[in-house]
GUGU-78879 format. One record per residue (C-alpha): x, z, y; residue number from 1; chain. Coordinates in Angstrom, 1 decimal, m for minus. Layout:
<recs>
    east      up   north  seq  mol
       X       Z       Y  NUM    A
...
</recs>
This chain:
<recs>
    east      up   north  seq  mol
   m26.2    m1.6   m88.0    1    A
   m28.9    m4.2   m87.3    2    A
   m29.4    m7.5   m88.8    3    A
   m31.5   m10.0   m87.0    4    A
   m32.3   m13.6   m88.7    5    A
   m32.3   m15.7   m85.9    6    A
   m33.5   m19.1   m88.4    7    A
   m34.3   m18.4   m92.1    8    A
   m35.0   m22.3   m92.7    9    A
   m33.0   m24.5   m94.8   10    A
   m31.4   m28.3   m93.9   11    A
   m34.7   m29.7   m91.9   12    A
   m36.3   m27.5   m89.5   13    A
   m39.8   m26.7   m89.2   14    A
   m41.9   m24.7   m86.4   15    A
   m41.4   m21.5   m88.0   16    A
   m38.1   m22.1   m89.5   17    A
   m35.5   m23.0   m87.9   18    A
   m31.9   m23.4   m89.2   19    A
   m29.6   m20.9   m90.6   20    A
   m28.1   m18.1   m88.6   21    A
   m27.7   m14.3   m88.8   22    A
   m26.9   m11.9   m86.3   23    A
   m25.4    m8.5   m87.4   24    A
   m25.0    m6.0   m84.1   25    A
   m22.3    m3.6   m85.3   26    A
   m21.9    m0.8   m82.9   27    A
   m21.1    m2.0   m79.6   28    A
   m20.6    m5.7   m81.0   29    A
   m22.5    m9.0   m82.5   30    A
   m21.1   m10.8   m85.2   31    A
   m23.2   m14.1   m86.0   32    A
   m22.8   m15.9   m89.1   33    A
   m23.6   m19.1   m89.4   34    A
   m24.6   m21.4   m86.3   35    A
   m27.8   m23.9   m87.0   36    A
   m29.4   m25.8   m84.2   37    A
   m30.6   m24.0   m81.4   38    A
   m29.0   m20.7   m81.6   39    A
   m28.5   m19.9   m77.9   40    A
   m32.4   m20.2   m77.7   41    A
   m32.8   m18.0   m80.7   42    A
   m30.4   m15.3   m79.3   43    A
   m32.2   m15.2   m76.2   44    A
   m36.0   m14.4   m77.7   45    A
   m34.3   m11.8   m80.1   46    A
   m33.0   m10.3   m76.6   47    A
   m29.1   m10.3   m77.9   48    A
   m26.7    m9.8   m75.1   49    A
   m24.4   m12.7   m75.2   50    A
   m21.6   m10.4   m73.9   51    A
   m21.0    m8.5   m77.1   52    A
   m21.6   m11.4   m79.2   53    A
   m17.5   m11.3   m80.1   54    A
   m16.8   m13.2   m83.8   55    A
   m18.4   m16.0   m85.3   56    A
   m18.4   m17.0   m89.3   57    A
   m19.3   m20.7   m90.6   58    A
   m19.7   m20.8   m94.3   59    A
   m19.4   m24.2   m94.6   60    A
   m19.3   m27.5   m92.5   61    A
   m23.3   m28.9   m93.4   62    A
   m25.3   m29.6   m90.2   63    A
   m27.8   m26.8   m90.5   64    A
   m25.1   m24.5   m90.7   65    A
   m23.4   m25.4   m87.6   66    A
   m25.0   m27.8   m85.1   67    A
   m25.8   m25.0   m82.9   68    A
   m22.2   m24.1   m82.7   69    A
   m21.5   m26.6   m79.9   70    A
   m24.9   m25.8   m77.9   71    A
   m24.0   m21.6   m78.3   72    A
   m20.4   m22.5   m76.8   73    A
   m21.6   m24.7   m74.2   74    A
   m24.0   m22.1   m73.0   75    A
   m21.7   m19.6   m73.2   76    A
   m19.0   m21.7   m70.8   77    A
   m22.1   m22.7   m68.2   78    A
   m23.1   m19.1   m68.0   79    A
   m19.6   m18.0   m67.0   80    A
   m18.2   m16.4   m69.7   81    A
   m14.2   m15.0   m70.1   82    A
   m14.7   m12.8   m72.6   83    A
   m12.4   m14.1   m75.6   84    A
   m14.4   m15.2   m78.5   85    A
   m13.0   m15.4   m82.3   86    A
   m14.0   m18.1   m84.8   87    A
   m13.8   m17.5   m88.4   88    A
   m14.5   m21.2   m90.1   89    A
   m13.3   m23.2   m93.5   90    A
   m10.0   m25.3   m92.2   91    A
   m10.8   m28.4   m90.5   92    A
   m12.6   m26.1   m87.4   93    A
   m10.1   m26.8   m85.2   94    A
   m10.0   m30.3   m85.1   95    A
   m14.0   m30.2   m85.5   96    A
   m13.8   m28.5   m81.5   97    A
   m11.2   m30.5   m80.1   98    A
   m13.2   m33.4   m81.1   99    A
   m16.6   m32.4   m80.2  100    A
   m14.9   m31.4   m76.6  101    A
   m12.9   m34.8   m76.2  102    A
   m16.3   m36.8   m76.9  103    A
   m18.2   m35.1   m74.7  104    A
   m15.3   m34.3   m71.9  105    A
   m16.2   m30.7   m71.7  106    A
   m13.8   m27.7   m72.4  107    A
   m13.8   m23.9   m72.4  108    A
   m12.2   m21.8   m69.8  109    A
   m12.5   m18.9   m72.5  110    A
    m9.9   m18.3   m75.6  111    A
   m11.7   m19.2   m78.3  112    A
    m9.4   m17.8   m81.5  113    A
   m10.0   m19.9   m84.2  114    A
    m9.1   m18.4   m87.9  115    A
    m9.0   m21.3   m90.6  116    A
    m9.7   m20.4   m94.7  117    A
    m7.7   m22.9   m96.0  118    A
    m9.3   m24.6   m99.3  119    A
    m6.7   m23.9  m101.5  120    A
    m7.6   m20.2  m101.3  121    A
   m10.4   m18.4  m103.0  122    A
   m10.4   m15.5  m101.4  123    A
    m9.5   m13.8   m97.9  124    A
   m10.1   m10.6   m96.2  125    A
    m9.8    m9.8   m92.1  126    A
    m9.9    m6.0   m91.3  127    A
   m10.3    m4.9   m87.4  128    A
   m10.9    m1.3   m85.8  129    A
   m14.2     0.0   m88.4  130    A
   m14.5    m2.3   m90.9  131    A
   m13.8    m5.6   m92.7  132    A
   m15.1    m8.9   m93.7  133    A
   m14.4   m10.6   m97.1  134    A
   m14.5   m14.2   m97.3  135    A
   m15.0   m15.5  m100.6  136    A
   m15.6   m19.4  m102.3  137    A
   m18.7   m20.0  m103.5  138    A
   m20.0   m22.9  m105.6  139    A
   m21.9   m25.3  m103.2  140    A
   m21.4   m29.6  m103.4  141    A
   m18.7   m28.9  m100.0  142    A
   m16.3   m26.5   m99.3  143    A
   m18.6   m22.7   m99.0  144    A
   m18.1   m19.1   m98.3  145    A
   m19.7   m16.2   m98.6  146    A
   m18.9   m13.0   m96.9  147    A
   m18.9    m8.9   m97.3  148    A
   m18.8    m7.0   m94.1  149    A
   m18.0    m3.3   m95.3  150    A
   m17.5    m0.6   m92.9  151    A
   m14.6     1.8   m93.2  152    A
   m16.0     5.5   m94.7  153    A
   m16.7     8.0   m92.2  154    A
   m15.7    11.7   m91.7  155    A
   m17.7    14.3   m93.6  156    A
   m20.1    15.8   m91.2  157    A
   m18.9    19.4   m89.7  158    A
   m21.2    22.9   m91.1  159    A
   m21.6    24.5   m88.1  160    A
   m23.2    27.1   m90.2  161    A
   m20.1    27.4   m92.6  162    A
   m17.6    27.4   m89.7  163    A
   m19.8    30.6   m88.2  164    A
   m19.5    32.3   m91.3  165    A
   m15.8    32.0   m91.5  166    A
   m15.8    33.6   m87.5  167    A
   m14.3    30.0   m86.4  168    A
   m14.7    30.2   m82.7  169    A
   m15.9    27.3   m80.3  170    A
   m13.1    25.4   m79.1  171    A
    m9.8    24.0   m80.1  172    A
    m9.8    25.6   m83.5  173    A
   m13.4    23.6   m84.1  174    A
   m11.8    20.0   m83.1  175    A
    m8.4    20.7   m85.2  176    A
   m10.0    21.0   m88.4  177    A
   m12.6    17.6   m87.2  178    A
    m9.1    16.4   m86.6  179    A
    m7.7    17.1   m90.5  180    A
    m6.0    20.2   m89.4  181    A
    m5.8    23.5   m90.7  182    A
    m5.8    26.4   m88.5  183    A
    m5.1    30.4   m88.5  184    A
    m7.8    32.5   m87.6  185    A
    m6.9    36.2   m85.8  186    A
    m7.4    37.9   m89.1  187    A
    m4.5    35.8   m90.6  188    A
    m7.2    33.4   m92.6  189    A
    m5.9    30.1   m93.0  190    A
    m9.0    27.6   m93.1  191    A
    m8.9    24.4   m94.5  192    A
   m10.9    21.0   m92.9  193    A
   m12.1    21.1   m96.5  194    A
   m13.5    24.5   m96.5  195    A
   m16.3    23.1   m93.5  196    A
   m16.2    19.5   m93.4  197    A
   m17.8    17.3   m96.4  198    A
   m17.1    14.4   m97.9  199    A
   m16.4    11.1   m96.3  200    A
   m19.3     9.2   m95.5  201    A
   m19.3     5.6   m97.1  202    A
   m19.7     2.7   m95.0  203    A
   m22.6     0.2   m94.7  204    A
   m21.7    m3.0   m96.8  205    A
   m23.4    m6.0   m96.4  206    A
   m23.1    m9.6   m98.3  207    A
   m23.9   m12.8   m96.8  208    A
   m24.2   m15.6   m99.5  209    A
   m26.2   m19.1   m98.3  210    A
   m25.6   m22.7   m99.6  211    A
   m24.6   m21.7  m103.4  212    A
   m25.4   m22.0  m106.6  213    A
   m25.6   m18.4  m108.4  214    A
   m22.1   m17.6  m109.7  215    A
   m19.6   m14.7  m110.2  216    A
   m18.2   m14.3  m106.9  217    A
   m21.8   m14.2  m105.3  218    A
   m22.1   m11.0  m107.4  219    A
   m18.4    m9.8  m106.7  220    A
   m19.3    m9.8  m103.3  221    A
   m22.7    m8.0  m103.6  222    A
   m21.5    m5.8  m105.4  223    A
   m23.4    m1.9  m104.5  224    A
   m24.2    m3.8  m101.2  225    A
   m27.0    m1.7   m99.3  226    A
   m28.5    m5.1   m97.9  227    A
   m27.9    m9.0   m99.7  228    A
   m28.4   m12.0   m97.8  229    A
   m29.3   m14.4  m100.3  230    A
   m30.3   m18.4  m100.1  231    A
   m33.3   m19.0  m101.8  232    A
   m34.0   m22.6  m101.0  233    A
   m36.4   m23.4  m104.0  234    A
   m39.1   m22.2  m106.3  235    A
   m37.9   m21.9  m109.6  236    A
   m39.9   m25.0  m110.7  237    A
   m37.2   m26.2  m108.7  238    A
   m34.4   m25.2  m110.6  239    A
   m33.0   m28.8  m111.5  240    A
   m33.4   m29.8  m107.7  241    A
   m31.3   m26.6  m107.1  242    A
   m28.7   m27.4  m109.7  243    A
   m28.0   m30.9  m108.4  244    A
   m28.1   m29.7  m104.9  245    A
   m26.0   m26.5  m104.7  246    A
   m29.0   m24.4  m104.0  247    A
   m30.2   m21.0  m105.2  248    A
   m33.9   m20.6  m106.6  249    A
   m35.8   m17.3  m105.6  250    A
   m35.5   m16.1  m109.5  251    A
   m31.4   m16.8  m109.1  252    A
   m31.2   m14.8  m106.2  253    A
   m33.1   m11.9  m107.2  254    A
   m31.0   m11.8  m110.5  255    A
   m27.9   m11.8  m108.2  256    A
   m29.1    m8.9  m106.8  257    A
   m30.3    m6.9  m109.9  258    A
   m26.9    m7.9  m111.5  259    A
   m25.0    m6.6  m108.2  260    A
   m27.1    m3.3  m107.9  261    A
   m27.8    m4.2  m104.4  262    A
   m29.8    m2.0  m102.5  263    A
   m32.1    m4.1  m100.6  264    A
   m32.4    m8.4  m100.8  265    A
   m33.1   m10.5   m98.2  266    A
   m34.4   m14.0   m98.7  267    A
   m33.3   m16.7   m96.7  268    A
   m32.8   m20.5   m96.1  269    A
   m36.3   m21.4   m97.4  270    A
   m36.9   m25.3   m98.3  271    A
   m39.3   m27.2   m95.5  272    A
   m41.2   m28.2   m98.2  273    A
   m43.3   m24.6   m98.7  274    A
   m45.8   m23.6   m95.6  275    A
   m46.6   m20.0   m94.8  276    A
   m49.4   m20.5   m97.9  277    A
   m46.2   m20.6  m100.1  278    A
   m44.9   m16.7   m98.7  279    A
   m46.8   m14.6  m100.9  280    A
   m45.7   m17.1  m104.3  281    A
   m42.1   m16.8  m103.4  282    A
   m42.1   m13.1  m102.8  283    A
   m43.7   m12.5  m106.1  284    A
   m41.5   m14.5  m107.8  285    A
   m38.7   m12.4  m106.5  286    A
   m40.3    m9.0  m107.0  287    A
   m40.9    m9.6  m110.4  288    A
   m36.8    m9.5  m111.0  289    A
   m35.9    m7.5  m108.4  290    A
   m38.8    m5.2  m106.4  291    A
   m36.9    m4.6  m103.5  292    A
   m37.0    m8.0  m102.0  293    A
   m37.8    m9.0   m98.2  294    A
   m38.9   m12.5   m97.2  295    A
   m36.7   m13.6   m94.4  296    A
   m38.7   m15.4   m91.1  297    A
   m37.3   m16.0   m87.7  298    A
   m36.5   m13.6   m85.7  299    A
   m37.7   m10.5   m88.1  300    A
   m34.8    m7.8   m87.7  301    A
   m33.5    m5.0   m90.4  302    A
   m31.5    m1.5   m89.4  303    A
   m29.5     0.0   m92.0  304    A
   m28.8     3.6   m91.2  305    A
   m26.1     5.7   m91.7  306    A
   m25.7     8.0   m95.1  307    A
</recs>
């Protein structure tokens, strides 16, 4: 799994932030979350193959969040896709394309499924083929979400070493047991899968959370994550600014973390108001609460390997 910031800026845009998306390639797919001005650019210098870009997920309706959205589909439509495309957005997504498209008298010859969360819910959870996203309410001033992409556990690995010892032979009787089987050796032996497969394998989890205030379901959705992608919009001599505004300081999210027992933190969606002098102040500030803390900038990527 690879994550690849593709702008780590908040609402205005600067020369080396740009607005806020993320790009998580997950096997032989890309999920992008969140769509900020000038995405199609962005996922052309981070050399992401538009092909396999297949779901897309808007926390929330604020213009840093999604005026790329339109530019992204356009390209997408000039460069011939047909690939269907699915779109994972609070409710009023629909009627936000079919607008955009009348105005502009431009439409998509690809199926663009769009999947509402409607605001009366708080929480909602899509599972496909490996893995599943949780969409959950955070507390922002409009209508925000936060997401948990968890992969489903894996098979134990297979001892080769184990299976020679028991005088398994190399074939069928090998991909039975990978298969949950049990088999009869010549001897009359009955093996178990148990006896040489381990345990399952856990999953990679990941949680998204930009444009909120800190709050319980920020660290619901964190929760043993092995990578959080946190807002951190202010300094926390900035934490009134933050409170009126929604935002996240750097001390909030770095608590979020250390009260989530996340593996790794992320910063991202970083005010215009602090230059590159200002990297070094809001990593420490972070570190102090929570030592395993990254500072987001454009374009940087993260792998997370397998257990």
């Amino acid at each position: 799994m690879k994550i690849v910031l593709l702008g780590s800026g908040a609402a205005l845009p600067t020369l080396h932030r740009w607005p806020t998306s993320l790009a998580v390639q997950q096997n032989n797919e890309i999920l992008l979350f969140d769509c900020g001005e000038g995405a199609q650019i962005r996922f052309q210098q981070a050399k992401l193959k538009p092909g396999k870009l297949s779901k897309i997920f808007i926390s929330h309706f604020h213009g840093d969040h999604i005026y790329g959205l339109m530019g992204l589909l356009t390209s997408f439509q000039l460069a011939g896709r047909t690939k269907p495309l699915d779109l994972f957005a609070p409710a009023g997504m629909t009627d936000y394309l079919a607008f955009m498209q009348n105005l502009s008298h431009f439409s998509f010859q690809f199926d663009i499924q769009i999947h509402e969360f409607q605001t009366d819910n708080k929480e909602l959870t899509w599972t496909f083929d490996d893995y599943s996203v949780q969409a959950v309410r955070l507390q922002h001033s409009l209508f925000s979400l936060g997401f948990r992409l968890q992969e489903k556990p894996k098979p134990g690995k297979f001892d080769a070493i184990k299976a020679d010892e028991f005088g398994i032979p190399n074939g069928p009787e090998r991909h039975q047991l990978q298969n949950g089987q049990a088999i009869e050796l010549a001897n009359g032996t009955t093996i178990q899968p148990t006896d040489v497969i381990g345990p399952p394998q856990p999953g990679r989890k990941i949680a998204i959370c930009i444009d909120t205030l800190p709050c319980e379901a920020s660290i619901r959705l964190a929760a043993d994550v092995d990578l959080l992608v946190h807002e951190a919009t202010f300094l926390s001599d900035m934490h009134d600014l933050a409170q009126q505004t929604g935002h996240s300081t750097i001390a909030d999210a770095a608590r979020i973390a250390q009260k989530a027992i996340a593996k790794q933190l992320l910063l991202t969606h970083i005010s215009a108001r602090y230059s590159k002098q200002d990297e070094a102040t809001i990593l420490k500030q972070a570190q102090s609460i929570f030592p395993n803390t990254v500072l987001g900038k454009d374009l940087m990527s993260l792998s997370l390997s397998s257990v």
